[in-house]
Every structure is written in C-alpha cells, then in structure tokens.
C-alpha positions in Angstrom: 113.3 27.2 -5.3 110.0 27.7 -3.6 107.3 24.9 -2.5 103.4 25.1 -3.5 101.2 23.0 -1.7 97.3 22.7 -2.6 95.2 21.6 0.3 92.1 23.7 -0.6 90.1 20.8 -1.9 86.5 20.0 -0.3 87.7 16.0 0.1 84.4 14.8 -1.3 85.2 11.3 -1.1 86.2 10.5 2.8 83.2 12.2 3.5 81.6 12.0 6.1 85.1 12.8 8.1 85.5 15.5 6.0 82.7 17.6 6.7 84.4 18.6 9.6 87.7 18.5 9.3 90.0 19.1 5.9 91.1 15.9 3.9 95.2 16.6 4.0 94.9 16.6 8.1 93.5 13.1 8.3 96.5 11.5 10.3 98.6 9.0 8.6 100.4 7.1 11.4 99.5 10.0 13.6 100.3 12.5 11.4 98.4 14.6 9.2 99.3 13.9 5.7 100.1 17.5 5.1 102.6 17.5 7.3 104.7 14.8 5.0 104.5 17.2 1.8 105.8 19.9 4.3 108.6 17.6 5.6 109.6 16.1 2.0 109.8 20.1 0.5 112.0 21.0 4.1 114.0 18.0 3.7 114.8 19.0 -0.3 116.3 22.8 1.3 112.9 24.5 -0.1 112.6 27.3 2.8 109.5 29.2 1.3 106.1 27.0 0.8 102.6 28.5 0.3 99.5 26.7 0.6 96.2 27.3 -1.1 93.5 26.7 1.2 89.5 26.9 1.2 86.7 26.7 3.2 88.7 24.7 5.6 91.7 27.4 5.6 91.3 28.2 9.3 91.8 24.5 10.3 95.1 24.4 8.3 96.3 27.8 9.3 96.1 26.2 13.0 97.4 23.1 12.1 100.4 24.1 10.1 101.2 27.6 11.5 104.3 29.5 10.1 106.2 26.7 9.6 109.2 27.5 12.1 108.4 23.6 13.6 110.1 22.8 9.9 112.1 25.5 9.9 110.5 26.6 6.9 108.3 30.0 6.2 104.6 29.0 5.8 102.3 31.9 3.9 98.8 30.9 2.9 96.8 31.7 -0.5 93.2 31.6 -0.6 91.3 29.9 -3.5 87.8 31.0 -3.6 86.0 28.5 -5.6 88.3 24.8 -7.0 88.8 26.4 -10.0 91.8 23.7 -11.4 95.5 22.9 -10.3 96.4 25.6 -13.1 94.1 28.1 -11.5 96.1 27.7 -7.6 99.2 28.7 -10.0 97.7 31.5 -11.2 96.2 32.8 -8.0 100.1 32.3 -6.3 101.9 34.1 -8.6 102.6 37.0 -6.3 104.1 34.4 -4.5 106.3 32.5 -6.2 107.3 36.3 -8.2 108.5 33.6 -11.0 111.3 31.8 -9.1 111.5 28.0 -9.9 108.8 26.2 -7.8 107.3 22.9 -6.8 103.7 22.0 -6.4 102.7 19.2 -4.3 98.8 17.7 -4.0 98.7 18.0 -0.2 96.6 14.9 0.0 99.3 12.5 -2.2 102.1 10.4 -0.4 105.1 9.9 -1.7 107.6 7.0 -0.7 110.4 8.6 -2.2 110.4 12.4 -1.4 111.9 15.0 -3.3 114.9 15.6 -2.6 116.9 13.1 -5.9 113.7 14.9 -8.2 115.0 18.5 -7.3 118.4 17.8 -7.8 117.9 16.5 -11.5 115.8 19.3 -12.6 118.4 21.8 -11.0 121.2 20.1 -12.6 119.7 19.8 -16.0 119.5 23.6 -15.7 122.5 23.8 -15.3 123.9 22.0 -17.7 121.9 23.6 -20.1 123.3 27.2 -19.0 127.1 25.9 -19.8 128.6 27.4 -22.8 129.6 24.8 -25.4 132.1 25.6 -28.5 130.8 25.4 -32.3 127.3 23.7 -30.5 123.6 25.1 -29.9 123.4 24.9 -26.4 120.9 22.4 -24.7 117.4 23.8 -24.1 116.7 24.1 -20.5 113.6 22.2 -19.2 110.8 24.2 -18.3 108.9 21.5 -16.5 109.6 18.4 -15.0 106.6 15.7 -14.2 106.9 12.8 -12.4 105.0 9.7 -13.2 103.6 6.1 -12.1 102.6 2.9 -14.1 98.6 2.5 -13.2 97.0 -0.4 -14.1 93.6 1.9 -15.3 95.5 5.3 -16.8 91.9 6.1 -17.2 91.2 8.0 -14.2 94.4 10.5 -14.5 96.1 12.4 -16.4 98.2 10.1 -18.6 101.7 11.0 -21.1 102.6 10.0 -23.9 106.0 9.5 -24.8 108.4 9.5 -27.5 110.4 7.1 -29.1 113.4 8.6 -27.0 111.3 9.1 -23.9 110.3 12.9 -24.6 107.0 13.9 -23.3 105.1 14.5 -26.7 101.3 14.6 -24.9 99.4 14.8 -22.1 95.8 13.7 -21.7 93.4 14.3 -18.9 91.3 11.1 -18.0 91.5 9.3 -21.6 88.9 7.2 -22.6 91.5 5.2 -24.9 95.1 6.1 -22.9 98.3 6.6 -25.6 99.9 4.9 -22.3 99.9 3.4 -18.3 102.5 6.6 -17.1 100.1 8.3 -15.0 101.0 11.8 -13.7 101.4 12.0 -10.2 100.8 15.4 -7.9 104.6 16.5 -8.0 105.3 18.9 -10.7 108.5 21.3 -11.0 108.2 24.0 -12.8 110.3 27.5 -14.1 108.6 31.0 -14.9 107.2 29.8 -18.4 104.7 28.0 -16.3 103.0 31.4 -15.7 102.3 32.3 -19.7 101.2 29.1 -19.9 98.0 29.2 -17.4 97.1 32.6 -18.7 96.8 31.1 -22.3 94.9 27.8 -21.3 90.8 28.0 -21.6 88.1 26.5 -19.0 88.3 22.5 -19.7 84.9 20.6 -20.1 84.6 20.7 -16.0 85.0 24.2 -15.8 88.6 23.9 -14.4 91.9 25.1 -15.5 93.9 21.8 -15.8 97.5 21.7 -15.4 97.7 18.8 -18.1 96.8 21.7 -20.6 99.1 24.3 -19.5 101.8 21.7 -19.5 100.8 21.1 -23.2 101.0 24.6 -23.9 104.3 24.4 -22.8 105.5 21.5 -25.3 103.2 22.8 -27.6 105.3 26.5 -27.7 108.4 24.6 -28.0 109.8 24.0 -24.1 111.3 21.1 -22.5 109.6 19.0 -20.6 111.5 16.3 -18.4 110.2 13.5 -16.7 110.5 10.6 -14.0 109.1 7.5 -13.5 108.2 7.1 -10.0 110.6 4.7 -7.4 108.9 3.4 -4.8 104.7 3.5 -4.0 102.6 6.4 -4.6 99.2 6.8 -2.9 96.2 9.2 -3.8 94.8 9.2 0.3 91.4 10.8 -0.8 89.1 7.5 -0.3 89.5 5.5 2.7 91.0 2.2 1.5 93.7 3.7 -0.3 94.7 5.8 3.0 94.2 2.5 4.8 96.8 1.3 2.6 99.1 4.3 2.8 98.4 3.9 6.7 99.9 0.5 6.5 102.7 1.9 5.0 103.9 4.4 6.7 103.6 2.0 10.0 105.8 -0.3 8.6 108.8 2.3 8.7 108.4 2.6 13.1 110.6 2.8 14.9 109.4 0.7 18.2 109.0 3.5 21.3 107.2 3.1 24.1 107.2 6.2 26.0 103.6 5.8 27.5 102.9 2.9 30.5 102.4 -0.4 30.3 101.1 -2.4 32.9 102.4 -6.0 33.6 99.4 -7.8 32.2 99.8 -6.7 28.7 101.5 -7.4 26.1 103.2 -5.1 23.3 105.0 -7.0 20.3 106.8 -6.1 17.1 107.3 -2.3 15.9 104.4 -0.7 18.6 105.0 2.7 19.1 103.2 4.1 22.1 103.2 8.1 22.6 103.1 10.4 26.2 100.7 9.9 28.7 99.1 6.6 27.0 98.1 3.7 29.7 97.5 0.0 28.3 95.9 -1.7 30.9 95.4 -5.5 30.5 95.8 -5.8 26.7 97.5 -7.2 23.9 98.8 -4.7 21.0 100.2 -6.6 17.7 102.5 -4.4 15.6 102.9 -2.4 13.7 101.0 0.1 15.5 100.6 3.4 17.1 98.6 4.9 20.4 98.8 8.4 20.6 99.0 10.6 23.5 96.6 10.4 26.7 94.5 7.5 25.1 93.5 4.7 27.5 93.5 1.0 25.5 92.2 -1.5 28.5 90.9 -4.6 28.5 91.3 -4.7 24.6 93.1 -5.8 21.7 94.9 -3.5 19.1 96.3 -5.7 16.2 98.3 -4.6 13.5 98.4 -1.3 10.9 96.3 0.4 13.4 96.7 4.2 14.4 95.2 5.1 17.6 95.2 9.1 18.0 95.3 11.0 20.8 92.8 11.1 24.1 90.8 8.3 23.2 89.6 5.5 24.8 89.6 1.4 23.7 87.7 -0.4 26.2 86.9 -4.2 25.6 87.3 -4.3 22.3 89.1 -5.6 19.7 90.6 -3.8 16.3 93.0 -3.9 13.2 93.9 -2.1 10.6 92.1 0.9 11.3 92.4 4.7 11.8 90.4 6.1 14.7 90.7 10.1 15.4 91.2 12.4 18.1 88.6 11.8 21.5 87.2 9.0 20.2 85.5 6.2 22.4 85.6 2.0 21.4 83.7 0.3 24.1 82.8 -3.0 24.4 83.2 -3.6 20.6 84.1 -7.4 20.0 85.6 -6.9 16.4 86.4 -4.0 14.2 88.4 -4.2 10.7 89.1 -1.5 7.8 87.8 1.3 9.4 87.8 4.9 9.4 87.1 6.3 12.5 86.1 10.2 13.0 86.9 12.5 15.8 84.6 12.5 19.0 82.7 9.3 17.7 81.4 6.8 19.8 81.0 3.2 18.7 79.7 1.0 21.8 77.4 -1.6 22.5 73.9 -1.0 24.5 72.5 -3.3 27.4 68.9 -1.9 26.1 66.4 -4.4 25.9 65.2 -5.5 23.4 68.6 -5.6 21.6 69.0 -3.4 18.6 71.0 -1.8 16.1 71.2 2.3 17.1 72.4 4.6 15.2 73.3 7.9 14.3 74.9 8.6 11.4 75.9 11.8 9.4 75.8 12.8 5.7 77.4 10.4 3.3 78.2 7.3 6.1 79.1 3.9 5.4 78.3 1.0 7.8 78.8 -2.4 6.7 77.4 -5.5 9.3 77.8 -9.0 9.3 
C-alpha cells in the first residue's frame, strides 16, 4: 500500500500567513500539520508516500525532506495549476503504478489515524479473494471513504446511503443534502480508481472532483465501503478551526520541561517547554507549548497556546493563540484567538500622541476593543 498526500493548495483562507509560507506547515502544537498525515500513514506500515505540491513545493521539499526522519521514502509530484483531487490522482499515477493507495488532504487532522481504516479495507479484500463452494464470491471493494456527521452537509461532499448502509451517491456541495455523512479527506482506493479519473469530465469549477470519479466507480458496478468517523475531524484551512484543532492536540501533552525556569515563575498543568527556552518572571497556564530558544519574561502564557521557536514574549499577556517562528510580543497587555505569522512584531509605542500603527499585509484581520 502506498500513501498520497495533497499539500499543493494555495491556502486561500489563512491568508495573510499563507502568502508566505504553505497552509499544511502551519504548526499545530509545534508541529506542522503535514507532518501528522505523514506520521498517521508511517504509523499504518505505508513506507512509500508522495506528495503533490505547488507553488509552495520548495518550502515542503525542505520541510519534509526524504522522509528517512519517519522512516518512510518521501517523492514529490508537481501539480501545475489545482486542477481537482481527481486530477493529483491522475498526475501520480506513475507513482502509485496501480498498487492499492491512500490519499490524505495534507491540511485535515484526524483524531483517529489510520491504522484500524487500512486494516478493514485490507481484510475485506481478502476475504473477498477466498474461494467459497457452490457461492459467487464477494466482490472486492474498490474504494473505501470515510465519513463525519456535519451539522451543514452543504459545504462538502455528502453520501447517500442505502437501506443496508451501501454507498448509492455522492454529491459535491448539495444545495438540498440526501444526508449529514460528510466525506472527509481520507480515501483508500485500488487500481480501478485510475479508469475512473480518466472517464470523469471538468465539473462546473473547472476541477476534476473525486466525488465524481468515485461515482463512476458505483456507477460501473464496484464496491464501495465506508466509515463513519470515531473521534473529531478538523478541516485546519481557516483560523478558528486550527485554533480548535490547536486546542486539541495540546490537550494530548505530555508535561516536559526541558528549557529553564527561573524561581519566580510559575509553570502549571500539562506545559511543555522545548531546548534552549528561558521563562523569566512569568506565569504559564497549561496546556501549552514554548518552543525552542524563545524568551517568555515578564509575561503570561495561559492555556491552548503554542509558542514556536526563537521568539520573544515580553510583558504581555496571551491565550489560546498560535504565534510562529521569530516572532516578537512586547508589552502587549491582552491577546486572545489569534494567529500569529512568522517575524511579526506586535508591540506598543511610547510615541506621543498615542496612536494606533500599523502595517498590515494582503487579506489581514485585526479586530480592537
């Protein structure tokens, strides 16, 4: 079984952090959320992953590299133009040379990994290859989907099911949804996969969906399995939602303070604080993380925060937030449900007469009180 992992999306909504910098790297608890797709495919025995990349492939190539850290062999596929989730299968098919694969949205997260949802699928084939006396034998699945209960089914792509629970439709963004089982970005699939994106037309966006090609496939009379979804599922490409996958993940910490902490602060609950960080007369309310180098003095770090590496929190107070690499917080009295860039600096001026300064990039948001 091989892995498939798109992360050559332009991450148009967590702009303007993603002008510089590709959507599936933004850290989750210090971590770039690519790297969890990566350790859920490793952890499921998948040894061979490619990852179709765009204009932001050189970032990810140095990000990811060849994989060895996972123990895995990394090879990269680039996608020209975002064509469609059908279209990155079609433009990998040298790659996956029509072995059983998974593909994984690089910027989803996944509580439950993959390692029960390759097991079924492999096992169902199985069974279906078993020689039965006086019996047809079982039809092997060609596809396996796994899905969530939404509360608006409108803004995915939904399934319909049967009355014994086979997938009879899928529906891309349906005004009037057959159900709430929306499909999530983990799909299985076996070689037919391949006819099936060559025989699917452009949909309405110009994009070759993968709801289509997995209709061709029920359509032309294969199997399709499916799985409702244990545990949460989160869509990280607007920043309240990675907020919330943020929070998440820092529940799960293991406390580790491998950084210093001098005798006048304070560190409580699950705090994880990485190499070379130095709290310095502060309090830092868990769960949390402080990443490597960065310097928290004089400040307040409350909880579902990630702090990354080599920056600096100086008389200020925050919670849940996400602040990037070499960024400075000075003198900042309150900060809440923010999304904080690489390199930024958010401080207060002793100008006169007091003002609000800024200087903001493409697409901002900045909300006062």
């Amino acid at each position: 079984m091989k892995g498939l992992i798109l992360s050559g999306g332009a991450g148009t909504r967590l702009r303007p952090i993603t002008h510089t910098s590709a959507k599936q790297l933004v850290p989750i608890a210090n971590k770039p959320i690519l790297f969890y797709g990566i350790e859920d495919m490793a952890a499921a025995g998948i040894k061979e992953i490619g990852i179709i990349v765009g204009p932001t492939a050189d970032e990810v190539k140095e990000a990811v590299g060849d994989g060895s850290r996972w123990d895995v062999s990394i090879s990269y596929i680039h996608q020209a133009e975002p064509l469609g989730l059908a279209h990155c299968v079609l433009i990998a098919d040298d790659f996956l040379g029509g072995e059983v694969f998974v593909m994984y949205l690089g910027d989803n997260m996944l509580q439950q990994g993959l390692v029960g949802f390759t097991q079924r699928f492999e096992a169902d084939q199985a069974r279906s290859a078993l020689p039965r006396l006086g019996e047809e034998g079982l039809v092997a699945p060609a596809a396996q989907i796994l899905l969530a209960r939404v509360d608006d089914p409108r803004q995915f792509g939904v399934a319909e099911l049967g009355p014994d629970g086979e997938v009879l439709r899928l529906v891309e963004k349906p005004a009037d949804p057959p159900s709430d089982l929306a499909l999530v970005g983990v799909y299985l699939f076996d070689r037919h996969i391949h006819e099936a994106v060559r025989a699917i037309q452009p949909s309405w966006r110009g994009e070759l969906e993968i709801t289509d090609a997995i209709q061709w496939l029920i359509d032309h009379g294969h199997r399709v399995n499916h799985e409702v979804l244990e545990g949460w599922w989160i869509d990280t490409g607007k920043k309240d939602p990675l907020l919330r996958c943020n929070r998440l993940v820092l529940e799960t910490l293991e406390p580790s303070i491998r950084g210093s902490v001098d005798g006048k602060s304070a560190v409580e609950g699950r705090v994880v604080i990485e190499v070379g960080a130095e709290v310095v007369n502060s309090r830092i309310l868990g769960p949390a993380i402080v990443g490597e180098r960065t310097k928290v003095v004089n400040s307040y770090i409350g909880p579902f925060s990630s702090i990354a590496a080599d920056c600096e929190i100086v008389d200020a107070e925050l919670e849940h937030s996400v602040v990037l690499q070499r960024s400075r917080i000075v003198d900042v009295p309150r900060m809440t449900d923010s999304l904080i860039g690489k390199e930024v600096e958010v401080t207060r001026s002793d100008m006169r007469p007091r003002a609000l300064r800024l200087m903001l990039g493409d697409h901002s948001v900045v909300e006062l009180h």
